[in-house]
Structure formats: C-alpha cells, structure tokens
C-alpha positions as CSV (number, residue, x, y, z in Angstrom):
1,X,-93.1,-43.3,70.8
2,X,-92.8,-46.9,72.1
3,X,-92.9,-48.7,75.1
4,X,-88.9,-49.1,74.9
5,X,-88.8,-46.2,74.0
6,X,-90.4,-44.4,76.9
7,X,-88.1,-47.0,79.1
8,X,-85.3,-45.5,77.5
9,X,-86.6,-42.0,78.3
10,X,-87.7,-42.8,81.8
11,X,-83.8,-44.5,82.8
12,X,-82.5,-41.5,81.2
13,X,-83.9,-39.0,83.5
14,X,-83.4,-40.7,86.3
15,X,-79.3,-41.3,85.4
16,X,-80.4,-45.1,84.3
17,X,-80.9,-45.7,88.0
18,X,-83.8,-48.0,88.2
19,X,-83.8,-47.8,92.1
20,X,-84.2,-44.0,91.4
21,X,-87.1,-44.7,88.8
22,X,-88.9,-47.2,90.9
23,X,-88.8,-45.0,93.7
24,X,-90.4,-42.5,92.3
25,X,-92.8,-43.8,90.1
26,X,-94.4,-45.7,93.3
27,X,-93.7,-43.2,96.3
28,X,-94.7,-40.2,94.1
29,X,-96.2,-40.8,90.8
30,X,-98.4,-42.9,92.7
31,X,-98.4,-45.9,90.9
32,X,-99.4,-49.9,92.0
33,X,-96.0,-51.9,91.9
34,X,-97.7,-54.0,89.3
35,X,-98.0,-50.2,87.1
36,X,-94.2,-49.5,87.9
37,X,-93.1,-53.0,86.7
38,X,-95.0,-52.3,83.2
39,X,-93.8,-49.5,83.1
40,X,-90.0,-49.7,83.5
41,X,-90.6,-53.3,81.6
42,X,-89.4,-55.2,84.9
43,X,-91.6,-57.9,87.3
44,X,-93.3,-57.2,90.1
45,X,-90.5,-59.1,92.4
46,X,-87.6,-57.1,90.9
47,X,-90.0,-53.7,91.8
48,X,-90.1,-54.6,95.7
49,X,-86.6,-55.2,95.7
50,X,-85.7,-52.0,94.4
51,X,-87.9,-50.5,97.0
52,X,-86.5,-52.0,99.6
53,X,-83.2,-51.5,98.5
54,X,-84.5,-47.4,98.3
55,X,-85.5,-47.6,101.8
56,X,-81.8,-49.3,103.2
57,X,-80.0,-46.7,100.5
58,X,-81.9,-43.8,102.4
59,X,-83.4,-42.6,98.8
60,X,-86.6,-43.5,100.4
61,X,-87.9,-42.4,104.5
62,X,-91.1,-44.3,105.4
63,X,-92.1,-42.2,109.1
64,X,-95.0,-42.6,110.9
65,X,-97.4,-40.4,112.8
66,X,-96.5,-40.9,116.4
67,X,-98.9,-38.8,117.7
68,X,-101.6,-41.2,115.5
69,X,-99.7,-44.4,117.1
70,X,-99.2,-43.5,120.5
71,X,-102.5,-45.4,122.1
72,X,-101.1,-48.2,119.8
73,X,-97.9,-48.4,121.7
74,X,-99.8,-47.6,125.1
75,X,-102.2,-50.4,124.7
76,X,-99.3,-53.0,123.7
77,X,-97.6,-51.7,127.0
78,X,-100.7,-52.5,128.7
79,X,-100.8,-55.8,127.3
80,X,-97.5,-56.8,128.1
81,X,-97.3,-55.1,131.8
82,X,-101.0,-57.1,133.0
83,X,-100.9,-60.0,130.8
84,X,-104.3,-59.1,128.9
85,X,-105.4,-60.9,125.9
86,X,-106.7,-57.7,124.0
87,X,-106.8,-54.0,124.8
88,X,-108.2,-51.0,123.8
89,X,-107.2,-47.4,124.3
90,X,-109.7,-44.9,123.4
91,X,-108.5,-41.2,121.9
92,X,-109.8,-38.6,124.5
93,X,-111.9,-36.8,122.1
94,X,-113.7,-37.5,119.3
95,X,-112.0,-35.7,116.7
96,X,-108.3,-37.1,118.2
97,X,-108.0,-39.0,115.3
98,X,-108.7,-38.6,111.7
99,X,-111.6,-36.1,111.5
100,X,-111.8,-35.8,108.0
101,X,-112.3,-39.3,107.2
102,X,-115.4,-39.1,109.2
103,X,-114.7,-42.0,111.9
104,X,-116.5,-41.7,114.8
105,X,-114.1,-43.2,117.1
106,X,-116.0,-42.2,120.4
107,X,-118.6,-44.1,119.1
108,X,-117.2,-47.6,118.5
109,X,-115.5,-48.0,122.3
110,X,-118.7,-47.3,123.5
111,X,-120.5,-49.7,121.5
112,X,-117.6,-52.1,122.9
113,X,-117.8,-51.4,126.6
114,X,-121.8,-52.4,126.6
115,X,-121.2,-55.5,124.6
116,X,-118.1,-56.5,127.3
117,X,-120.4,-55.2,130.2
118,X,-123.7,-57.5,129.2
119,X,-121.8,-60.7,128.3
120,X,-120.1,-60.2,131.3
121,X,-116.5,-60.5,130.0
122,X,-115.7,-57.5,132.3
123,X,-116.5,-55.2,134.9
124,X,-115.9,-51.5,134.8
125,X,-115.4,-48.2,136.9
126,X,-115.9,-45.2,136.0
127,X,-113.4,-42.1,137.1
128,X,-111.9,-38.4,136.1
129,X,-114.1,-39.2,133.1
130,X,-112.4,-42.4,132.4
131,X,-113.1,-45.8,132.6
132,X,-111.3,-48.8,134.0
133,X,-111.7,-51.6,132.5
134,X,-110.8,-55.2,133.5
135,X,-111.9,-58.7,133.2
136,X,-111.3,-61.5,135.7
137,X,-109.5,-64.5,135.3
C-alpha cells in the first residue's frame, strides 16, 4: 500500500473530514504535528489550523487541572492586589502536586526562602506553620 494510498484510507474513515483526521491523529494517536502533516500529506501550518479550528468546532476540549492551577491563580492575585514583582505560593504538602513525577516541591521553596533571607531581598515571619513573606520597597 502507498502513501496516497493510506491518505485515502485515513480520509475515508474519518468521512474525508481532515479536521476529524487531524484531530485525532495528534490528540489521540499521539503524533508531533510535523507526523500528522506527513501523514495526511498536508504542512505543518494547515495541521494547526485544523486544530484550532477542532477546538472552536467543539470536536476538541482542552481543560485544565484547577486544583493543579489554583496557587497559579492565587499567586497572580497576590501580584496584582500588593503590587509584587514575583510570587510564590508553595503547595501545603509535599506530595500536593505531582507525586509520581518525583518533584520535591517542599524542597525548592525552601531552598528559595534562604537565598531571599541572606541576600536580604526580604524579611520573613513565621505563623500557623506558614510563612509571610515580603520585601521592602
């Protein structure tokens, strides 16, 4: 069998939609956009737009983890509310976040805190466990 005619195979399964194809040969096959554009015998430019044209058609729905996110939106509310050039909100325990993957997230604010604390960047106090952070300006 030949590359056309696997093309020809591939449009007819998915109803010779190529948004369809696209789709599914990126979100679920798994394949690099660069893969899916060789493979449906397209370019790479005419693979993001069907992608994007998935995700407006609601063929495609990207959601996100909000529990994963929600000390992303916290520190950006923190940012905005005090003015504060960068912020960092810290997971309350260690295995909060992404256990598997073997990060050590309790490890890396604390590595932070000591390294704001002896260049004198900012001043802390510590409370319920917690510590406040701030800097003066």
């Amino acid at each position: 069998m030949t590359n056309s005619d696997n093309r020809l195979t591939g449009r007819l399964m998915f109803g010779n939609d190529p948004v369809l194809q696209a789709a599914w040969l990126y979100y679920q096959s798994g394949l690099s956009q660069t893969e899916v554009a060789d493979m449906m015998g397209i370019s790479r430019v005419t693979v993001v737009k069907y992608l994007q044209t998935a995700r407006e058609n609601g063929v495609v729905h990207i959601s996100l983890d909000m529990a994963r996110y929600s000390r992303i939106d916290m520190a950006l509310s923190l940012k905005k509310k005090f003015n504060l050039t960068n912020v960092l909100v810290v997971p309350d325990s260690p295995v909060a976040e992404a256990p598997a993957a073997g990060k050590t997230w309790h490890r890396r604010p604390g590595c932070i805190l000591v390294r704001c604390l002896k260049t004198g960047m900012c001043s802390a106090w510590p409370g319920d466990g917690q510590f406040t952070i701030w800097r003066s300006v």
